[in-house]
BALOBA-1460 file (C-alpha; in Angstrom, 3 decimals):
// residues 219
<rec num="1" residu="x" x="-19.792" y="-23.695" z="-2.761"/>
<rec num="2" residu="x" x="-18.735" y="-21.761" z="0.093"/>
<rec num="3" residu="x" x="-16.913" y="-25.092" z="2.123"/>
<rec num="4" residu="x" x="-15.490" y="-25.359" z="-1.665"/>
<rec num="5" residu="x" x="-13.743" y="-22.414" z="-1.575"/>
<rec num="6" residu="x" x="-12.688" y="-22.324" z="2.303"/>
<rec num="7" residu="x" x="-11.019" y="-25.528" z="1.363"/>
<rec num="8" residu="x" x="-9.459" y="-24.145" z="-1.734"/>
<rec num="9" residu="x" x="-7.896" y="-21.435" z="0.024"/>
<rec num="10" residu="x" x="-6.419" y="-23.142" z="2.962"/>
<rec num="11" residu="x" x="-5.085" y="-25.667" z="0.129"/>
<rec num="12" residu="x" x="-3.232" y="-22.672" z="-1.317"/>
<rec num="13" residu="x" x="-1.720" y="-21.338" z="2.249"/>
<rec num="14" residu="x" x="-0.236" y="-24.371" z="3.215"/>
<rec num="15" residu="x" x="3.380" y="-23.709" z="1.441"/>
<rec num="16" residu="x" x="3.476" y="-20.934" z="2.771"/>
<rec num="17" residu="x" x="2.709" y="-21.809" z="6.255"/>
<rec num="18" residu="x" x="5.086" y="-24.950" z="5.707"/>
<rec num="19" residu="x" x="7.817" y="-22.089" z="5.281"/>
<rec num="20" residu="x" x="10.162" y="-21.305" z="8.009"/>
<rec num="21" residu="x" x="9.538" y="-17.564" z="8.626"/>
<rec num="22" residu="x" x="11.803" y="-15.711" z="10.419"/>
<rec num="23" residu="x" x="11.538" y="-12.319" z="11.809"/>
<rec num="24" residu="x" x="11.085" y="-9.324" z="9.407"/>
<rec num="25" residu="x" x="14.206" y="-6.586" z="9.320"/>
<rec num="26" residu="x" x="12.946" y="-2.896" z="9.131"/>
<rec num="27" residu="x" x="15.001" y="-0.404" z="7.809"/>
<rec num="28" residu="x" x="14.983" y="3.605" z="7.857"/>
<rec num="29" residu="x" x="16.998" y="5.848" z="5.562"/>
<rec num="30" residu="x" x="17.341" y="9.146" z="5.291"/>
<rec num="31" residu="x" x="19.591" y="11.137" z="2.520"/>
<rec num="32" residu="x" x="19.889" y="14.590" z="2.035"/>
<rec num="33" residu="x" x="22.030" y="15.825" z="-1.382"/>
<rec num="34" residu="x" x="22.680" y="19.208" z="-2.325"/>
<rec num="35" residu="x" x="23.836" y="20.901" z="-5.031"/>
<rec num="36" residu="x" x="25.681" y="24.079" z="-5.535"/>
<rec num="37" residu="x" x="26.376" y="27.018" z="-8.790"/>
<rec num="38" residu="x" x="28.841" y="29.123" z="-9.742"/>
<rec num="39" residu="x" x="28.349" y="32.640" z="-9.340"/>
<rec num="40" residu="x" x="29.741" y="34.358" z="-12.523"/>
<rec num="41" residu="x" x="30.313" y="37.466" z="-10.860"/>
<rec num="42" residu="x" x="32.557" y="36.254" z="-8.311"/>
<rec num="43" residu="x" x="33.341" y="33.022" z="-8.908"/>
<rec num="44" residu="x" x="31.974" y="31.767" z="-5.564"/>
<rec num="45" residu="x" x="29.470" y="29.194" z="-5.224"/>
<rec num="46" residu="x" x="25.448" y="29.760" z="-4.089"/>
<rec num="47" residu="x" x="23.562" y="26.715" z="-2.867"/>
<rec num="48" residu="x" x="21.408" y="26.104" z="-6.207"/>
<rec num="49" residu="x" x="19.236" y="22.684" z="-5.169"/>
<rec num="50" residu="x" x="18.464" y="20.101" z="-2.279"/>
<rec num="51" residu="x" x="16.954" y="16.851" z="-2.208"/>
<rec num="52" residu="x" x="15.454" y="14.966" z="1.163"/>
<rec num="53" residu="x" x="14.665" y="11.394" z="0.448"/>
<rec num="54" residu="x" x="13.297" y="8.903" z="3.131"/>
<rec num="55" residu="x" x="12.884" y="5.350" z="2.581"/>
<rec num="56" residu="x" x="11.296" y="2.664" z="5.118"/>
<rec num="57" residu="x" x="12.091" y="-0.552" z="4.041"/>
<rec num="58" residu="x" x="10.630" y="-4.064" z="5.211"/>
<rec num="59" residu="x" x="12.363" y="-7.889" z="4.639"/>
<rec num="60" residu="x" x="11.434" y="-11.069" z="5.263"/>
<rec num="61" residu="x" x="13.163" y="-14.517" z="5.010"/>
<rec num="62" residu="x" x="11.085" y="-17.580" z="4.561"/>
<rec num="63" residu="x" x="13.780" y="-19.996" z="3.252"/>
<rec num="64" residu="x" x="14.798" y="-20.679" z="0.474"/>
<rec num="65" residu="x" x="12.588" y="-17.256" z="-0.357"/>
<rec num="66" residu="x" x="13.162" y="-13.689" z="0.807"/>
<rec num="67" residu="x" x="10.563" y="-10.786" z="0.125"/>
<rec num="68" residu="x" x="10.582" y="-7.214" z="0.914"/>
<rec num="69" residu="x" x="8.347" y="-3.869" z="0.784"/>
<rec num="70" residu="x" x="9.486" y="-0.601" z="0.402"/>
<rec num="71" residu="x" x="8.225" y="3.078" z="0.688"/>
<rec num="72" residu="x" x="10.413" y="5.721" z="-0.919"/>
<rec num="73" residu="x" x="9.328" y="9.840" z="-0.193"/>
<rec num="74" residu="x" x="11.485" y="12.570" z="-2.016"/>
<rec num="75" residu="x" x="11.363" y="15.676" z="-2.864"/>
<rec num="76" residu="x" x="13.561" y="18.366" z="-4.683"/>
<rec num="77" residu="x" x="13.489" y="22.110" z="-4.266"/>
<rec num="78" residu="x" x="16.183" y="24.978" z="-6.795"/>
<rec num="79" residu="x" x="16.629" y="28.166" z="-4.885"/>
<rec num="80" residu="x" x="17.763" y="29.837" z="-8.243"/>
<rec num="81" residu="x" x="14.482" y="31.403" z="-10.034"/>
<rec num="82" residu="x" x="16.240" y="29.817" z="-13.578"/>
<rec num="83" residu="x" x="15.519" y="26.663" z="-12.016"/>
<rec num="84" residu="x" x="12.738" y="26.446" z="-9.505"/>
<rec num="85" residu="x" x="10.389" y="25.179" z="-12.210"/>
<rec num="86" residu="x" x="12.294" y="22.231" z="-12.169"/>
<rec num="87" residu="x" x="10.900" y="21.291" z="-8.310"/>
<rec num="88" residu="x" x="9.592" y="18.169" z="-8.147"/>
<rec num="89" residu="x" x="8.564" y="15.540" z="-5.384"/>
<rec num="90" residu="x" x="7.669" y="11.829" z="-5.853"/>
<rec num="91" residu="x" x="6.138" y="8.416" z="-3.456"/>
<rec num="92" residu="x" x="7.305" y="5.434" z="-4.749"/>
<rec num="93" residu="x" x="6.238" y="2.009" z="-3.660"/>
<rec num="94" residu="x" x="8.218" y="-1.222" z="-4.358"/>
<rec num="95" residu="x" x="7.726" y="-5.140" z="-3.778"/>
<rec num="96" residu="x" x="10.151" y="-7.830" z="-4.378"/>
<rec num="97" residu="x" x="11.003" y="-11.283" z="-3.624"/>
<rec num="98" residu="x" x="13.712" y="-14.010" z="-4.709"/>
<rec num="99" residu="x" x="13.595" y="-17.918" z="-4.287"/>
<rec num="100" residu="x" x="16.613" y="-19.770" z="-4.285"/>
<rec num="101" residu="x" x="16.534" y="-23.069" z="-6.468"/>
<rec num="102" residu="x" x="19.113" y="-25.540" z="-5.541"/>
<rec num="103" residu="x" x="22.790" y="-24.372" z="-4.802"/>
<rec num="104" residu="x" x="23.241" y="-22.280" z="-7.955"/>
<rec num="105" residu="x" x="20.177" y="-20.419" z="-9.297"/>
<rec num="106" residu="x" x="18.146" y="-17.514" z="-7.549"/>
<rec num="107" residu="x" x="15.801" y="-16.173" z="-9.374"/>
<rec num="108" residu="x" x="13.473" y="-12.930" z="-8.354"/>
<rec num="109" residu="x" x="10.534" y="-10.589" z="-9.320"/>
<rec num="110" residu="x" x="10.185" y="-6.912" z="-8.536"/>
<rec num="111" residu="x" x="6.953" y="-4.761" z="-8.936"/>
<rec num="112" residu="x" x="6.770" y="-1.064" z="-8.552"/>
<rec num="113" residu="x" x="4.749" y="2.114" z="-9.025"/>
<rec num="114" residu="x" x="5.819" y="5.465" z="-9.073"/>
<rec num="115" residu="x" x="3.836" y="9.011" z="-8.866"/>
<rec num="116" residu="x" x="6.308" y="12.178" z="-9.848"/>
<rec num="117" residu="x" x="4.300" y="15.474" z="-8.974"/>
<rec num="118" residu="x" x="5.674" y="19.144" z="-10.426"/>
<rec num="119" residu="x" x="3.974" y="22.408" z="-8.952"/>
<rec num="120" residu="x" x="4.700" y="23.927" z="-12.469"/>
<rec num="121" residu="x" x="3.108" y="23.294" z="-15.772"/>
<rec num="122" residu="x" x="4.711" y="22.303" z="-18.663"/>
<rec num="123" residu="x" x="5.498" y="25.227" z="-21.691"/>
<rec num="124" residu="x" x="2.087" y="24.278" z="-23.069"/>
<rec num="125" residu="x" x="-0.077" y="24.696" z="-20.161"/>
<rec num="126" residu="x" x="-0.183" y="20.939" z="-19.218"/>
<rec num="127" residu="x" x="0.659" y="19.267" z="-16.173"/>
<rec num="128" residu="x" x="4.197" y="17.917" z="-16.480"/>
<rec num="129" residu="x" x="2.807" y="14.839" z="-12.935"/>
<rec num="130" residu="x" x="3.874" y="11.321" z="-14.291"/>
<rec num="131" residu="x" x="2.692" y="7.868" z="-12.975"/>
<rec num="132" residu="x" x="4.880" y="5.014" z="-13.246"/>
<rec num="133" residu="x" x="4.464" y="1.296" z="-13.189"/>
<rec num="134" residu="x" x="6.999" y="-1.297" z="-13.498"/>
<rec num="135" residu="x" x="7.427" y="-5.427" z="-13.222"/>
<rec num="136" residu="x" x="11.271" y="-7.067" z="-13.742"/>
<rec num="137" residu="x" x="12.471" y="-10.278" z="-12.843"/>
<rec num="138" residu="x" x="15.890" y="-11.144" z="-12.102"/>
<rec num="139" residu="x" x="18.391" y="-14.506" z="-12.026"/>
<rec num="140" residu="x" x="21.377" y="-15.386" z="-10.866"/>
<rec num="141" residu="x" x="24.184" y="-18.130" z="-11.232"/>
<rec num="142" residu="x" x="26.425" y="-19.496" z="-9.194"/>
<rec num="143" residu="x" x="29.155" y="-20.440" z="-11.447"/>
<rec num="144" residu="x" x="31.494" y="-22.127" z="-8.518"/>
<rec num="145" residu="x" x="31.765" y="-20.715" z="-5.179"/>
<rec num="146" residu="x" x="32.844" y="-16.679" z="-4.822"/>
<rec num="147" residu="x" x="31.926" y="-16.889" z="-8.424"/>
<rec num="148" residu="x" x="28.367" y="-15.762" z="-9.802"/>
<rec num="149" residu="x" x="26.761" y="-13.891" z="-12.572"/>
<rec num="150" residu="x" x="23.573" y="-11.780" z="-12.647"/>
<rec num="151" residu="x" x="20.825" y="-10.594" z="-15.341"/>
<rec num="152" residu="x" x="17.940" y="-8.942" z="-15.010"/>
<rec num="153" residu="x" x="15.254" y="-7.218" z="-17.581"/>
<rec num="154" residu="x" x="12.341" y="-4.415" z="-16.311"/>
<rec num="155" residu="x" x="9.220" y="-2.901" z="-17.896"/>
<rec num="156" residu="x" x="8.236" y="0.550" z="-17.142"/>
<rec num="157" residu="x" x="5.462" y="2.566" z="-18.712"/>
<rec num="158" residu="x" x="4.774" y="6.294" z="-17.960"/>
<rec num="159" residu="x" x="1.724" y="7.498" z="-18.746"/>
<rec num="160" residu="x" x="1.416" y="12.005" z="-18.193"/>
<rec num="161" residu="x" x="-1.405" y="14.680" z="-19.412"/>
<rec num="162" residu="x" x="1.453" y="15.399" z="-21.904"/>
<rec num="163" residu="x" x="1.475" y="12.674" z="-24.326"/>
<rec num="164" residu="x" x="5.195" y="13.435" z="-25.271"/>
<rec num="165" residu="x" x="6.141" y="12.934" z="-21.417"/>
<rec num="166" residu="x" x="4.728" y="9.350" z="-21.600"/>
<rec num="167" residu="x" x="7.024" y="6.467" z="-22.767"/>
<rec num="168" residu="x" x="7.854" y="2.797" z="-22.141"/>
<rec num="169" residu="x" x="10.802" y="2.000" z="-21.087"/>
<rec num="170" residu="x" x="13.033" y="-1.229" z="-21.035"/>
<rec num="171" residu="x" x="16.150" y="-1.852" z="-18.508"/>
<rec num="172" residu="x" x="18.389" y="-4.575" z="-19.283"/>
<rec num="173" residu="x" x="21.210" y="-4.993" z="-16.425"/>
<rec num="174" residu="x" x="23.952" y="-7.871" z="-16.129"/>
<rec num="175" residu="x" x="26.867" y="-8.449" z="-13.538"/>
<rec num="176" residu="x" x="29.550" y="-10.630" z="-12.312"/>
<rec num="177" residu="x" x="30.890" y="-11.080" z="-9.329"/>
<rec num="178" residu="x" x="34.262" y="-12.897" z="-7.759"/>
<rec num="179" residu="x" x="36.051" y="-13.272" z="-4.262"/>
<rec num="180" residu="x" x="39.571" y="-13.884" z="-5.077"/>
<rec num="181" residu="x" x="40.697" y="-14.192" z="-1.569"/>
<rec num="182" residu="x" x="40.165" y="-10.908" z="0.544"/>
<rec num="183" residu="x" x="39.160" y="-9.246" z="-2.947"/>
<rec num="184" residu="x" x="35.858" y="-8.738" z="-4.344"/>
<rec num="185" residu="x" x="35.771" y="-8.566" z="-7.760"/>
<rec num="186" residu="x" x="32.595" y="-6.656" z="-9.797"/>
<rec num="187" residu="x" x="31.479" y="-5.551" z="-13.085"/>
<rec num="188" residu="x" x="27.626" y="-3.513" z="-14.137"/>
<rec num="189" residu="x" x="26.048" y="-3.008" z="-16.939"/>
<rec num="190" residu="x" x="22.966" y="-0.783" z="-17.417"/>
<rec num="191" residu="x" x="21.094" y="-0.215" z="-20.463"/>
<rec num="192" residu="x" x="17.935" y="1.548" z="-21.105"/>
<rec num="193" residu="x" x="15.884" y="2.089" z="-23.847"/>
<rec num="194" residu="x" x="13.342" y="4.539" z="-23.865"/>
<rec num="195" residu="x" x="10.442" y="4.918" z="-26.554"/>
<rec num="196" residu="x" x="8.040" y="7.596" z="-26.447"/>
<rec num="197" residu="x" x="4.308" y="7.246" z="-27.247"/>
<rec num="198" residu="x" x="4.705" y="10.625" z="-29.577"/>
<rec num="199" residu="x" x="6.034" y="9.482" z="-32.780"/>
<rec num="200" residu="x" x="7.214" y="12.435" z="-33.840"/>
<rec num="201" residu="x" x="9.969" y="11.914" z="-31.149"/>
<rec num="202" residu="x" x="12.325" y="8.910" z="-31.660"/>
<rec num="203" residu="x" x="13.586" y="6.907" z="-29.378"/>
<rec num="204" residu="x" x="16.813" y="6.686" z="-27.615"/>
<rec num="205" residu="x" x="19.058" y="4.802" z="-25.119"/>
<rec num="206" residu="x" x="20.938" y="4.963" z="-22.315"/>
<rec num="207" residu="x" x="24.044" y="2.749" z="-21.082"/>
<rec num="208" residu="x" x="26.106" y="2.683" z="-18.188"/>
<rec num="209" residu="x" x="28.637" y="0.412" z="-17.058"/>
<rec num="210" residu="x" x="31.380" y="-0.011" z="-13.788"/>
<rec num="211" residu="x" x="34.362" y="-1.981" z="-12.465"/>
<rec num="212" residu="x" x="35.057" y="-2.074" z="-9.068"/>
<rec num="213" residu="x" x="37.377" y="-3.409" z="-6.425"/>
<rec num="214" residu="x" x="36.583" y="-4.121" z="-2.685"/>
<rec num="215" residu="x" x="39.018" y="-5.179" z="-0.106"/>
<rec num="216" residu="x" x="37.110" y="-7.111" z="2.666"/>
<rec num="217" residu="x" x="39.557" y="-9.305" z="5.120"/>
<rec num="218" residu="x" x="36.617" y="-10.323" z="7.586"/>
<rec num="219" residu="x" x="35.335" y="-13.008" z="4.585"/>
C-alpha cells in the first residue's frame, strides 16, 4: 500500500515539475491614509483617523500558469473620542492563480480569509471581531489583440458573535479593456450583494462602476 501511494503521488507532481518555473517576484507595500474633521468652532481641520497597511506579496510564473500569496496587516486608529470605538485592525491572507488556455482565454481562482478584530464591543455587549472566508474565480477573453473582456464572481461568508454582523456576500465584477494606439481604453463594474443571516434585516446591494483613460506611448 505504501509503494501504492509513493507512486501515486509522484504521478500527480509530474505536471508540475514538467512546468517551466521561473523565479518568484516578492513585493513589499506600505500605505499610510489619513483622514481629517472640521472643527465647528473654527472651521479648521483636526487630524480625526489614520490607517497603516502593509502587504508582502509573493508571484510565481510557471507558464502558461501564474500563482501568488499574499499577507495583508492593517490597522485603523480615530483620535476623536466620537469615533475611537470605531478602531479596528485586520490580517488577511490571500492565494491566487490563473492558467492561460490557448491565445484567448485565461481563466483564474482566488481564495481568501480574513480576521477583522475591534477593541470595543458592540451596543449589546457582544464582540463586534468578524472572520471572513472567500473563493472567486475569474475569466478572461481576448476578443482580438489590445482587445479583451473580463468577468469574475466571489463568495464571502462572515460569520461574528453578533448574528446580525454575519452575512454572505456575493461580488459580481466585469471589464473591458482596449489599446487604441498609445490609448488604453477601460471600463469596471462592481456589484455586491449582501444578505444577512438575521432575517429581520433585509438585504441590500452595492454597485460601482468607472471609465478611464490612460495615455502610455512606451506600448
Amino acid at each position: 500500500m505504501k509503494k501504492c501511494m509513493c507512486v501515486l503521488l509522484a504521478c500527480m507532481s509530474l505536471p508540475a515539475w514538467s512546468l517551466d518555473w521561473k523565479l518568484p517576484v516578492f513585493t513589499v507595500r506600505y500605505e499610510a491614509a489619513g483622514g481629517a474633521a472640521e472643527d465647528p468652532d473654527d472651521e479648521s481641520f483636526l487630524a480625526s483617523s489614520l490607517r497603516n497597511t502593509a502587504t508582502f506579496q509573493a508571484k510565481e510564473t510557471a507558464d502558461p500558469a501564474t500563482f501568488g500569496l499574499a499577507l495583508t496587516l492593517s490597522g485603523k486608529d480615530y483620535y476623536l473620542p466620537a469615533n475611537q470605538s470605531g478602531d479596528y485592525s485586520y490580517v488577511k491572507v490571500e492565494q491566487d492563480g490563473t492558467i492561460r488556455i490557448g491565445d484567448a482565454w485565461r481563466l483564474g481562482y482566488e481564495m481568501n480569509v480574513k480576521a477583522i478584530e475591534y477593541p470595543s464591543l458592540d451596543s449589546h455587549g457582544l464582540s463586534k471581531d468578524v472572520v471572513a472566508a472567500g473563493l472567486g474565480c475569474t475569466a478572461s477573453l481576448l476578443v482580438v489583440k489590445g482587445t479583451s473582456l473580463e468577468a469574475g464572481m466571489t463568495g464571502r461568508y462572515s460569520a461574528a458573535e453578533n448574528t446580525a454582523d454575519s452575512l454572505t456576500n456575493w461580488v459580481m465584477t466585469a471589464g473591458f479593456s482596449s489599446r487604441l494606439g498609445e490609448w488604453l481604453l477601460s471600463a469596471r463594474y462592481r456589484g455586491e450583494l449582501r444578505f444577512p443571516l438575521d432575517t429581520s434585516t433585509g438585504a441590500n446591494s452595492y454597485n460601482t462602476a468607472g471609465v478611464s483613460l490612460q495615455w502610455d506611448p512606451n506600448r
